[in-house]
C-alpha beads as a LAMMPS data file, in Angstrom:
LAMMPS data file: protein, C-alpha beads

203 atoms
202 bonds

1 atom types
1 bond types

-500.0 500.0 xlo xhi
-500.0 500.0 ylo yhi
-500.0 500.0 zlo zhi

Masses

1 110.0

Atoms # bond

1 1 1 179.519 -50.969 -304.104
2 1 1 179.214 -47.247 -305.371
3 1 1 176.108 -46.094 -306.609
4 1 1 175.302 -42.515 -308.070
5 1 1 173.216 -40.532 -305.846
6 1 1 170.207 -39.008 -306.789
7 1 1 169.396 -35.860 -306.308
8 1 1 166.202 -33.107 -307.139
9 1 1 164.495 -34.652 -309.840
10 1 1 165.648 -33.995 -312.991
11 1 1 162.934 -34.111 -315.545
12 1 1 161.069 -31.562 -312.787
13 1 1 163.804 -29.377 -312.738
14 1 1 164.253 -29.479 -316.581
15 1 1 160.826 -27.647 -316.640
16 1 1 162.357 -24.383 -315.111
17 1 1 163.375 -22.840 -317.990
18 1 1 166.495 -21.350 -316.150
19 1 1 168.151 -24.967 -315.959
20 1 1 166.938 -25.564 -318.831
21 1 1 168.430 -22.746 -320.940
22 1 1 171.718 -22.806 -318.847
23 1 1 172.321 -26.611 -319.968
24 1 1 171.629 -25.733 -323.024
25 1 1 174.270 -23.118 -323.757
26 1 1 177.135 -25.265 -321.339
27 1 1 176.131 -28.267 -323.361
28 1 1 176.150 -26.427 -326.898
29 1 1 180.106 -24.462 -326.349
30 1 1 181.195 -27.968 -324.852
31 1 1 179.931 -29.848 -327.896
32 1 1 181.493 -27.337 -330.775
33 1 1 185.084 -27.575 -328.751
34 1 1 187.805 -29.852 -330.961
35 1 1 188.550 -33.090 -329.463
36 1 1 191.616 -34.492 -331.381
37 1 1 194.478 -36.677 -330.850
38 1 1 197.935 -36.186 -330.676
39 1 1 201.378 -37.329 -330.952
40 1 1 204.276 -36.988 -329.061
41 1 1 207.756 -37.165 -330.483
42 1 1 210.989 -38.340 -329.255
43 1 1 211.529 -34.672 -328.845
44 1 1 208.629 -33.613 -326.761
45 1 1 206.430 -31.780 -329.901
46 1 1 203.299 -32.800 -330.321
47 1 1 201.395 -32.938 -333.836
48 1 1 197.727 -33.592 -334.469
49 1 1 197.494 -37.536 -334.811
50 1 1 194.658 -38.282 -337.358
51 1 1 195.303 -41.512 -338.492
52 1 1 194.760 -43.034 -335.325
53 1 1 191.352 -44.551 -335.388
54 1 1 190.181 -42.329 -331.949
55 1 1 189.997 -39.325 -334.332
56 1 1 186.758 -40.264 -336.679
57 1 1 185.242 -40.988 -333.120
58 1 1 186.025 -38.139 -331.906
59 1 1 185.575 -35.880 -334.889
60 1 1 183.056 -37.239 -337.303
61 1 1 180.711 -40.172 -336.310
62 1 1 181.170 -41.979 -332.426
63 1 1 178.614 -44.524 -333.272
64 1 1 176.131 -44.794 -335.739
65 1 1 173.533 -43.681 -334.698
66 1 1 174.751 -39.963 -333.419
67 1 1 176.195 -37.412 -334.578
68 1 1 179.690 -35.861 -333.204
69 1 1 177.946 -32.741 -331.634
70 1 1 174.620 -34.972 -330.444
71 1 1 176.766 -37.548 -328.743
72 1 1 179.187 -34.946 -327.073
73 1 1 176.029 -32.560 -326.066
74 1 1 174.303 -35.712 -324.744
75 1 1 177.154 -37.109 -322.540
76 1 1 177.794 -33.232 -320.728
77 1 1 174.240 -33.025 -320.528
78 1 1 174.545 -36.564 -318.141
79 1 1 177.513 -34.822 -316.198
80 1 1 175.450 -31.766 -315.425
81 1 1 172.076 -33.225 -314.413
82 1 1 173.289 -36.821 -313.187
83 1 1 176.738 -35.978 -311.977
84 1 1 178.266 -38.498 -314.294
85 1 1 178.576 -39.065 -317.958
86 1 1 179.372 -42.287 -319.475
87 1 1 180.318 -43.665 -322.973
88 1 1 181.285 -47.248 -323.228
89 1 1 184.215 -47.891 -326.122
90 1 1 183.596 -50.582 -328.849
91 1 1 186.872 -52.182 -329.966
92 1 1 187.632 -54.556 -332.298
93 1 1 189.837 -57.811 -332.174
94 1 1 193.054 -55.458 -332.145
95 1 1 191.934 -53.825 -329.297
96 1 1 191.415 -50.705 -331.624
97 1 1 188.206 -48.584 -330.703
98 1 1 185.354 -48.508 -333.398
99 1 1 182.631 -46.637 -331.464
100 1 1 181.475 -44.740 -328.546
101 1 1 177.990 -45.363 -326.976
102 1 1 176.674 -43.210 -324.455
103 1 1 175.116 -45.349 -321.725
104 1 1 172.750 -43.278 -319.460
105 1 1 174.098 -43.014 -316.015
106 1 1 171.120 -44.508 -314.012
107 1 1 172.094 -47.868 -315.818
108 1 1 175.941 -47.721 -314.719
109 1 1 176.968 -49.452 -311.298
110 1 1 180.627 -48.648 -310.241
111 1 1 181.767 -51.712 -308.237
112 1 1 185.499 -52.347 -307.016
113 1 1 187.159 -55.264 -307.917
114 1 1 187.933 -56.450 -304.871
115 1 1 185.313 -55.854 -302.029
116 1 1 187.866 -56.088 -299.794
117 1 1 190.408 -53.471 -301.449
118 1 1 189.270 -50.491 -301.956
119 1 1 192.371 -49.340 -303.633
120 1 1 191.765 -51.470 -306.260
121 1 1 190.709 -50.903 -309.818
122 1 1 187.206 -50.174 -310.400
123 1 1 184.830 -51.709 -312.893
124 1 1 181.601 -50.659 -314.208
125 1 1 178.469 -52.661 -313.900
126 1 1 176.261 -52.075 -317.186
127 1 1 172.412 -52.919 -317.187
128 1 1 172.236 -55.187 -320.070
129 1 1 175.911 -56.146 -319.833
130 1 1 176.624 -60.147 -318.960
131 1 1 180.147 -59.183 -317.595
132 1 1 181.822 -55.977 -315.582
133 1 1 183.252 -53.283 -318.434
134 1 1 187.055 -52.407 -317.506
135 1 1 188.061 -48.446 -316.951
136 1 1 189.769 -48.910 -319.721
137 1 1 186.769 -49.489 -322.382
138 1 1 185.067 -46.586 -320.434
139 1 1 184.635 -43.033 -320.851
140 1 1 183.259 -41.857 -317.666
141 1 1 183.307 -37.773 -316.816
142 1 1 182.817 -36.384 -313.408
143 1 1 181.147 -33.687 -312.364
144 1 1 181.919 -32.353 -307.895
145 1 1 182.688 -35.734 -306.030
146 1 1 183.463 -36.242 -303.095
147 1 1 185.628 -39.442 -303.588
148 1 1 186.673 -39.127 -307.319
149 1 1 185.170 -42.199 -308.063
150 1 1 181.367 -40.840 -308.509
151 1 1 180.701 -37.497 -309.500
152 1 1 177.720 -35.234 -307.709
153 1 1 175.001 -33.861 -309.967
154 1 1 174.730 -29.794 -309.974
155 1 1 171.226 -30.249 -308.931
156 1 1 172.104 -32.181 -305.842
157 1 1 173.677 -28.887 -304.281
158 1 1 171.115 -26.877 -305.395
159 1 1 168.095 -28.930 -305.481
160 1 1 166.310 -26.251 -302.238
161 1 1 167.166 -23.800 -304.589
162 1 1 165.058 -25.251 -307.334
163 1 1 162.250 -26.142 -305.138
164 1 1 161.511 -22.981 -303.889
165 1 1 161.887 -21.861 -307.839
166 1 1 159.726 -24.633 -308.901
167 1 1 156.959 -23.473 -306.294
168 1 1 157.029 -20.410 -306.949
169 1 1 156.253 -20.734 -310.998
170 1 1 153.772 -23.355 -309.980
171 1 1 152.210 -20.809 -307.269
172 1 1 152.253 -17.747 -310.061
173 1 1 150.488 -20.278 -312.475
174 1 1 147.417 -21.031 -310.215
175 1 1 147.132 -17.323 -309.414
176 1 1 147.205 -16.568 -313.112
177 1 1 144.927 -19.224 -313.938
178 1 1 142.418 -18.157 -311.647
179 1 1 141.988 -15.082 -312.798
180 1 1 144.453 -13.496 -310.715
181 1 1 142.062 -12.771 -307.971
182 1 1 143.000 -12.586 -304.415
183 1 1 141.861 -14.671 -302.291
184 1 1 141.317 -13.948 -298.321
185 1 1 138.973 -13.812 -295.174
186 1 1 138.443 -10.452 -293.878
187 1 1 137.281 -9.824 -290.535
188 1 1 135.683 -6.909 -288.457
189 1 1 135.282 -5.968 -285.065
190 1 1 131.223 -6.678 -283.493
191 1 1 128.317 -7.547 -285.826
192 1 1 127.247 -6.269 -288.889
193 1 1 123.621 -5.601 -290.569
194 1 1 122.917 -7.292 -293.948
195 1 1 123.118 -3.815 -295.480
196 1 1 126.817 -3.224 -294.203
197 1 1 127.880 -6.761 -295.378
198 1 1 126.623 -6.267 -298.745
199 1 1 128.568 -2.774 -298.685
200 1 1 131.933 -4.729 -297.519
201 1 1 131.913 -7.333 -300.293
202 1 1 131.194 -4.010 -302.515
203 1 1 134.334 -2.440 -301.764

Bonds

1 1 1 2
2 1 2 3
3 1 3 4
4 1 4 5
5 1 5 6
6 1 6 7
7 1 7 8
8 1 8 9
9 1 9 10
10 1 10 11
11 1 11 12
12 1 12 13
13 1 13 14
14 1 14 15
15 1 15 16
16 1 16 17
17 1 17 18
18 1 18 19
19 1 19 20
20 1 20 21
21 1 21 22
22 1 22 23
23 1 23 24
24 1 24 25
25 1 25 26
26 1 26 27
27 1 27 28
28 1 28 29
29 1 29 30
30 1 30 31
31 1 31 32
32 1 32 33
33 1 33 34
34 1 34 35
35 1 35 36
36 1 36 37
37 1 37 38
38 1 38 39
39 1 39 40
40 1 40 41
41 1 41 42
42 1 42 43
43 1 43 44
44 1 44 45
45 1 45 46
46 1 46 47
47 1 47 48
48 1 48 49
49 1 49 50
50 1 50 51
51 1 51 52
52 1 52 53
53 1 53 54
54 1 54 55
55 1 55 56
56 1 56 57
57 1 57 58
58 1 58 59
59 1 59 60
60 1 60 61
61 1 61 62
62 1 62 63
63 1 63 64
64 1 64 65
65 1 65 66
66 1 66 67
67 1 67 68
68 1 68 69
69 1 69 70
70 1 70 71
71 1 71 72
72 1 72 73
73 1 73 74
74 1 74 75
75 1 75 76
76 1 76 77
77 1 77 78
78 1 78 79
79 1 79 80
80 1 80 81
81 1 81 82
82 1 82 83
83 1 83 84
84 1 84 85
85 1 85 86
86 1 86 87
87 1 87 88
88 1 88 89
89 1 89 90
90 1 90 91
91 1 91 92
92 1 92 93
93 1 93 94
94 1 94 95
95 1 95 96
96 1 96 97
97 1 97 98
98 1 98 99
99 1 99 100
100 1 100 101
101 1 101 102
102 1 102 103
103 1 103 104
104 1 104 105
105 1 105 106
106 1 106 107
107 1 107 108
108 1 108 109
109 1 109 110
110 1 110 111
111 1 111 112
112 1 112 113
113 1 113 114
114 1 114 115
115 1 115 116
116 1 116 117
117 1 117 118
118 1 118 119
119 1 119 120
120 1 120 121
121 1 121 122
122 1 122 123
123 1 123 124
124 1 124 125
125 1 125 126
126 1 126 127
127 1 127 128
128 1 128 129
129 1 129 130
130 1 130 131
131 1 131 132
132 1 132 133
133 1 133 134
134 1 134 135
135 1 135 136
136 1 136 137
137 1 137 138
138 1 138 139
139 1 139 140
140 1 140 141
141 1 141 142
142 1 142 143
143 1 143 144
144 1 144 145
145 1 145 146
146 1 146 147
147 1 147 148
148 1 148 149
149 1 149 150
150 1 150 151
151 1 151 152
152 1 152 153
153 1 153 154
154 1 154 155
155 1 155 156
156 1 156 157
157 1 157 158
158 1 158 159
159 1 159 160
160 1 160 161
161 1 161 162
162 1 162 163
163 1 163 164
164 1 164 165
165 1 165 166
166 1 166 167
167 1 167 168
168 1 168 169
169 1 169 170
170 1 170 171
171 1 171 172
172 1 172 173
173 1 173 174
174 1 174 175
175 1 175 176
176 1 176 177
177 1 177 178
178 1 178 179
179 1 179 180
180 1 180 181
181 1 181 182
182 1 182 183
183 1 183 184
184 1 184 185
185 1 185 186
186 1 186 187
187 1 187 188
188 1 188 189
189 1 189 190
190 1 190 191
191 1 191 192
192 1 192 193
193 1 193 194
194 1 194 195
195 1 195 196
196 1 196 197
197 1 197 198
198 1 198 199
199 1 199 200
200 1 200 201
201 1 201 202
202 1 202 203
């Protein structure tokens, strides 16, 4: 059994604004890219294929309840922070595909189909799914693996990185919030009066 690993937190990572702007714009150019079918010929040329039914998916409406861009953006935004993104495909009884839903990846299990072959196919365990899904009613991007069966998320490799970012803005805010006054002990050599304490503190 293969699950995804976790890495540095991603909501707390989110709230660098760095990682947060940066998915942004990689999410945003990968969403407005084409994503259209095609056929081959006997003869080797390819022409854009839009009467097969992948193309509204792809193009126009992948499920009812997102748009093109939101559902691309979404699944790229899963790839980047959880290492994988996954869309399961709706077919009907002709085996012809009427939707894509994007399932989030904490809720996707890959499991081999044989435990005892690891060369075998691999299916996907679904929270909320009675039976395994098949790679082939799957849509399931990578980002770095290891194995090439479960992808790394960015913020796995980097995830000291963003601590020591994350401390720091959370370090600058309590200095800011209190006043930005520094704090310290200060020390000197033998005892003072009263008189030469109060002209310390002064200075």
């Amino acid at each position: 059994m293969y699950n995804a690993q976790g890495g540095y937190t991603t909501s707390k990572a989110m709230l660098l604004s760095t990682v947060y702007r940066c998915v942004d714009v990689i999410t945003d150019s990968v969403a407005q890219l084409p994503f259209e079918p095609y056929l081959i010929d006997s003869n080797g040329y390819k022409s854009k294929f839009n009467v097969h039914p992948s193309y509204r998916l792809l193009n126009k409406e992948p499920n009812k309840n997102m748009s093109r861009f939101t559902f691309m953006k979404t699944l790229i935004t899963s790839v980047i922070l959880k290492g994988n993104g996954y869309a399961f495909i709706e077919r009907d009884k002709q085996g012809n595909a009427t939707a894509l839903h994007f399932i989030p990846a904490d809720l996707v299990t890959i499991m081999p189909s044989d435990i005892t072959n690891l060369t075998g196919n691999f299916r996907y365990s679904i929270t909320g799914f009675k039976a395994l899904v098949e790679p082939i009613n799957m849509i399931h991007l990578l980002n770095f693996s290891y194995d090439g069966i479960i992808g790394i998320s960015t913020l796995a490799h980097a995830k000291l990185t963003l601590g020591l970012a994350t401390d720091s803005e959370a370090h600058a805010a309590g200095f800011f919030k209190g006043g930005a006054n520094c704090a310290g002990v200060l020390k000197v050599e033998g005892a003072v009066t009263k008189e030469q304490s109060q002209q310390i503190k002064s200075t």
